[in-house]
C-alpha positions as CSV (number, residue, x, y, z in Angstrom):
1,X,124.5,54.4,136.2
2,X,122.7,54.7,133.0
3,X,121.1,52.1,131.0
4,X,123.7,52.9,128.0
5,X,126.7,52.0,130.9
6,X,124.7,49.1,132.2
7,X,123.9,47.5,128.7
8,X,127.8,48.0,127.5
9,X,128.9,46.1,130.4
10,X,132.6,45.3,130.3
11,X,134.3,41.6,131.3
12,X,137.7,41.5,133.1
13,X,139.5,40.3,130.1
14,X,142.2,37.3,130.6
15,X,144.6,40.0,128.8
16,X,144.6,43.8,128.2
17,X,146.4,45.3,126.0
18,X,146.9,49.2,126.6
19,X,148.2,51.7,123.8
20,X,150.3,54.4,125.4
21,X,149.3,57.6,123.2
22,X,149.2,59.8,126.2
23,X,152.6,60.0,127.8
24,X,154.5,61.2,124.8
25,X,151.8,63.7,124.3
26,X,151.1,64.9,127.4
27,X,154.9,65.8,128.2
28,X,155.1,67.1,124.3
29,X,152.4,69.8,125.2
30,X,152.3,70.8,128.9
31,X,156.2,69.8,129.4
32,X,157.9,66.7,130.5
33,X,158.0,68.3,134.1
34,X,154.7,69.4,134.6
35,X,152.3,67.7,136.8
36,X,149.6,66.6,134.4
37,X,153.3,64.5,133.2
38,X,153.8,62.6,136.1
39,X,150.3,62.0,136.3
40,X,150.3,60.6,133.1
41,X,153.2,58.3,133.7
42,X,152.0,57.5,137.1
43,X,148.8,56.0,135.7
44,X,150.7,54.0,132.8
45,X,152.8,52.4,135.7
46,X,149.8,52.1,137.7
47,X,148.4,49.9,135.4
48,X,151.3,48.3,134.2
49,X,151.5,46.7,137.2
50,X,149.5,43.4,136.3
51,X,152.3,42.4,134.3
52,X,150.3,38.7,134.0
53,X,147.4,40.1,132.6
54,X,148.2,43.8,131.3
55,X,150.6,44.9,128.9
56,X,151.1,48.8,127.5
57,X,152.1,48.9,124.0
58,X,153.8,51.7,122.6
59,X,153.9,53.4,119.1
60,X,157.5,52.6,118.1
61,X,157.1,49.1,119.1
62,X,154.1,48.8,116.4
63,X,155.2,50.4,113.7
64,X,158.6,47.9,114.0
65,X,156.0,45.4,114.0
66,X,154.0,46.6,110.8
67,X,158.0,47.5,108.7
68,X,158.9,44.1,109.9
69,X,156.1,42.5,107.8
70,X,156.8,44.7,104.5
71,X,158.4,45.4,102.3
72,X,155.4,46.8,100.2
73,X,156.0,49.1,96.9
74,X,154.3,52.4,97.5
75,X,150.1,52.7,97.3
76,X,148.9,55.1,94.8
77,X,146.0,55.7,97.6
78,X,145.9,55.1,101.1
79,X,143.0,56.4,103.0
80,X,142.9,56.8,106.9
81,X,140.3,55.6,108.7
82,X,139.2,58.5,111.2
83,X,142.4,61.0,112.8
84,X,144.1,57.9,114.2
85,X,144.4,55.8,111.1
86,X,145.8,59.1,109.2
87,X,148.3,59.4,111.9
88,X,149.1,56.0,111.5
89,X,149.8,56.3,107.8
90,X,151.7,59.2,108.1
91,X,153.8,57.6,110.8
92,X,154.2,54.2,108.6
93,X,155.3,56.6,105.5
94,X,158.1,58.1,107.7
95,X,159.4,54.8,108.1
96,X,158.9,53.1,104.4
97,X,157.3,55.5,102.0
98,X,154.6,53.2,101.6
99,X,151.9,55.3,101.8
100,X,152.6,58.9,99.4
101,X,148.9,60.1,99.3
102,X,147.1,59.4,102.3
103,X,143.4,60.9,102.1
104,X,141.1,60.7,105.5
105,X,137.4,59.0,105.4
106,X,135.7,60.1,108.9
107,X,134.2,56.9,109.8
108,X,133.9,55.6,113.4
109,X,132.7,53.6,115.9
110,X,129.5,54.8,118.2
111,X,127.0,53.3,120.6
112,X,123.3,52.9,118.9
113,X,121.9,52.5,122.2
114,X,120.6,49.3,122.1
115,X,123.7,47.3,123.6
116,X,125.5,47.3,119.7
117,X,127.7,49.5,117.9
118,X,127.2,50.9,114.4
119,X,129.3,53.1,111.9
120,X,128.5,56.8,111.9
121,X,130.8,60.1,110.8
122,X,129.9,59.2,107.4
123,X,129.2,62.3,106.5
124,X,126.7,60.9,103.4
125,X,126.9,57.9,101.7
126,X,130.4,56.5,101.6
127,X,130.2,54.2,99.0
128,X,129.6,57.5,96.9
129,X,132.5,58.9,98.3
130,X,134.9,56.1,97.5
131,X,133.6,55.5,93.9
132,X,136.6,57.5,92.2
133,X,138.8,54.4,93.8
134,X,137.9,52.6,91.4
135,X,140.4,53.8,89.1
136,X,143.0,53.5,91.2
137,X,145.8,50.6,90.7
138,X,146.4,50.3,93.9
139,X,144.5,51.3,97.5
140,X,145.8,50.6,101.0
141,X,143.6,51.5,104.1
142,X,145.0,52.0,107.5
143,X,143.5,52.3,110.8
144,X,145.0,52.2,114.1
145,X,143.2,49.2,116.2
146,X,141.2,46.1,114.7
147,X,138.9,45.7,117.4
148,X,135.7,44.1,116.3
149,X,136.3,45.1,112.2
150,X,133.2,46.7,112.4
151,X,135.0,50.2,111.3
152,X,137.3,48.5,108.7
153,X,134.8,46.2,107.2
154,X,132.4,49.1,106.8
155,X,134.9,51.0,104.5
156,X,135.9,47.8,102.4
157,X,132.2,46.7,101.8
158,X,131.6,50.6,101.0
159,X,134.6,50.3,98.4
160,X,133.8,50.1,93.9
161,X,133.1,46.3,93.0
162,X,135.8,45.7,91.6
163,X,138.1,47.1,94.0
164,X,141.7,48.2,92.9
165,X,143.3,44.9,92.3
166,X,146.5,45.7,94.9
167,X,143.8,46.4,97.7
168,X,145.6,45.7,101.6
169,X,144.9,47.3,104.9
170,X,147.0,47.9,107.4
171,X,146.6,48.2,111.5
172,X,148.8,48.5,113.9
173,X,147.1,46.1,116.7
174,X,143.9,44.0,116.7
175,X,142.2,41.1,117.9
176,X,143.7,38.0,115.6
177,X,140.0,36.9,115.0
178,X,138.9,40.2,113.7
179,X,141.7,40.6,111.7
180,X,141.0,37.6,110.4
181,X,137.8,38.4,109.4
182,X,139.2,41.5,107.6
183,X,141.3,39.3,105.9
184,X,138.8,37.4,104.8
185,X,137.8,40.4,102.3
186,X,141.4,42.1,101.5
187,X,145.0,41.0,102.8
188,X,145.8,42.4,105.7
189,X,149.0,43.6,107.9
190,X,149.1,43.8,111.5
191,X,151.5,44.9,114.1
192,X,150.6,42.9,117.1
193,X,147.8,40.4,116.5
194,X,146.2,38.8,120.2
195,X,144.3,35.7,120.5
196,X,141.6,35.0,122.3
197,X,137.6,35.8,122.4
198,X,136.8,39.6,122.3
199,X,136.5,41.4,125.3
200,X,136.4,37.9,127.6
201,X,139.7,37.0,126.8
202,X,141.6,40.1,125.0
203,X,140.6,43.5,124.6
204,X,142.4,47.0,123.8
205,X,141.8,50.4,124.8
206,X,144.1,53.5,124.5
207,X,145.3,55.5,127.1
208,X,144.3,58.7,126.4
209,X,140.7,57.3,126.8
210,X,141.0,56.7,130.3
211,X,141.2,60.2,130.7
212,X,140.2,62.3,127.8
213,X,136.5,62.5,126.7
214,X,137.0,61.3,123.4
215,X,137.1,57.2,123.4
216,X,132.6,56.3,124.1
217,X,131.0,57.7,121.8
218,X,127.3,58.2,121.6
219,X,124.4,59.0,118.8
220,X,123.5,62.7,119.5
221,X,125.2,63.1,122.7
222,X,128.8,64.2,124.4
223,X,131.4,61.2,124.5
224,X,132.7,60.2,127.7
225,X,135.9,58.7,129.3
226,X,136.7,55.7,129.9
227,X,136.8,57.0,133.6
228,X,133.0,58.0,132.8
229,X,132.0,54.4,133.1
230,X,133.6,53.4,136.7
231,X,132.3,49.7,136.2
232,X,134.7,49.4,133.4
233,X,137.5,50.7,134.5
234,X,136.7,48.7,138.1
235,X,136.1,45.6,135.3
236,X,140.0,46.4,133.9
237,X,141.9,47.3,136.9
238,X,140.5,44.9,139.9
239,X,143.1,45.5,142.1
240,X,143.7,48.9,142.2
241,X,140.3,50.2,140.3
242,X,140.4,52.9,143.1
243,X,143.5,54.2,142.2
244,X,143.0,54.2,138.8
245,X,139.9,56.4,138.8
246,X,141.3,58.9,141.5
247,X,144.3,59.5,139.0
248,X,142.5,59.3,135.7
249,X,139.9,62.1,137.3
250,X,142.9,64.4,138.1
251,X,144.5,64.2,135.0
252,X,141.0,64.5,133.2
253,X,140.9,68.0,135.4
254,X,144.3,69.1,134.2
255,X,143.9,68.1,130.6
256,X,139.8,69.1,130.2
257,X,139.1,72.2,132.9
258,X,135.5,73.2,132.3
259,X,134.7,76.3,130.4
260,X,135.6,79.2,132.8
């Protein structure tokens, strides 16, 4: 294993929390009978299983959550942190019209390397590409997970001083310690909020991860899998780690054929 796999070493956490964002789509794009589908609900069961330890969350089920701690009068901007807080913001708007102008900033989370993580995606410098907020009455910012806050920090610090005096973000999970911390610079509205110590004691990940090369990502190289990083998912699933990896390859295979 690398030195970047050894150095992001992952606990087995007390509780896991696992978005499902890959049945749904799966069976939307290859066909709910297909077998990359059964695959895909094979592995949610599979790892459903540890019903004391793991639970899979899924989309409607959050964005009850988030409705169910509004009402909120509509934003006159709402930016989306990254592809999945736009979607979030989109799917929130369906619900309550909360959020008419939603406008993207591509930041993320990445490996630097060194054991940490650090913002990148910036594309520039983002306090320059926030500054016309300042005119704004009213600004929400959405993401999808509040894991560490490192992602929804960085675009709140990188907000005008002062920021539009109805500033609030919105997430649909998080660890309650980080969104704390988040609140500790703008209000703040989650769906599900879990206790406990980061990765020790709670943790999230999202199930397309496990299998799509899209959830580690890494300064000036591909990103990788979950599935990539066997210790981790060996580290999430104890008891049937085997399994887990077997599956997660083959539906990896179906989703991701090489070139050619």
């Amino acid at each position: 294993m690398e030195e970047t796999g050894r150095a992001y070493a992952q606990p087995t956490p007390s509780r896991l929390y696992i978005h499902d964002d890959l049945t749904a789509e799966v069976a939307r794009d290859l066909g709910g009978a297909s077998a990359a589908a059964a695959d895909a609900r094979d592995l949610l069961a599979l790892v459903a299983q540890d019903r004391g330890r793991v639970r899979v969350l899924t989309l409607a089920e959050q964005i009850d959550a988030v409705v169910a701690r509004g009402p909120h009068a509509p934003f006159e901007a709402t930016l989306g942190v990254g592809a999945a807080g736009q979607r979030v913001a989109h799917a929130l708007h369906e619900r309550t019209g909360w959020f008419p102008c939603v406008r993207g900033v591509g930041v993320t989370r990445e490996e630097d390397g060194t054991g940490g993580y650090r913002l990148a995606g910036t594309e520039g410098d983002l306090s320059e590409r926030l500054a016309d907020l300042g005119a704004c009455s009213s600004l929400a910012i959405v993401d999808d997970t509040v894991f560490s806050g490192l992602t929804m920090k960085g675009v709140i610090g990188a907000l005008p001083v002062p920021r539009p005096p109805r500033t609030h973000a919105f997430c649909l999970r998080g660890v309650a310690d980080s969104i704390a911390a988040v609140g500790a610079l703008c209000a703040i509205t989650a769906g599900v909020a879990a206790p406990g110590r980061l990765l020790e004691e709670v943790s999230f990940i999202n199930a397309s991860g496990l299998v799509r090369r899209i959830a580690i990502r890494r300064p000036g190289r591909p990103p990788l899998a979950f599935f990539d990083r066997p210790e981790w998912i060996r580290a999430w699933f104890p008891a049937v780690h085997a399994e887990v990896l077997a599956l997660c390859r083959r539906l990896n295979a179906r989703l991701e054929p090489p070139p050619g």
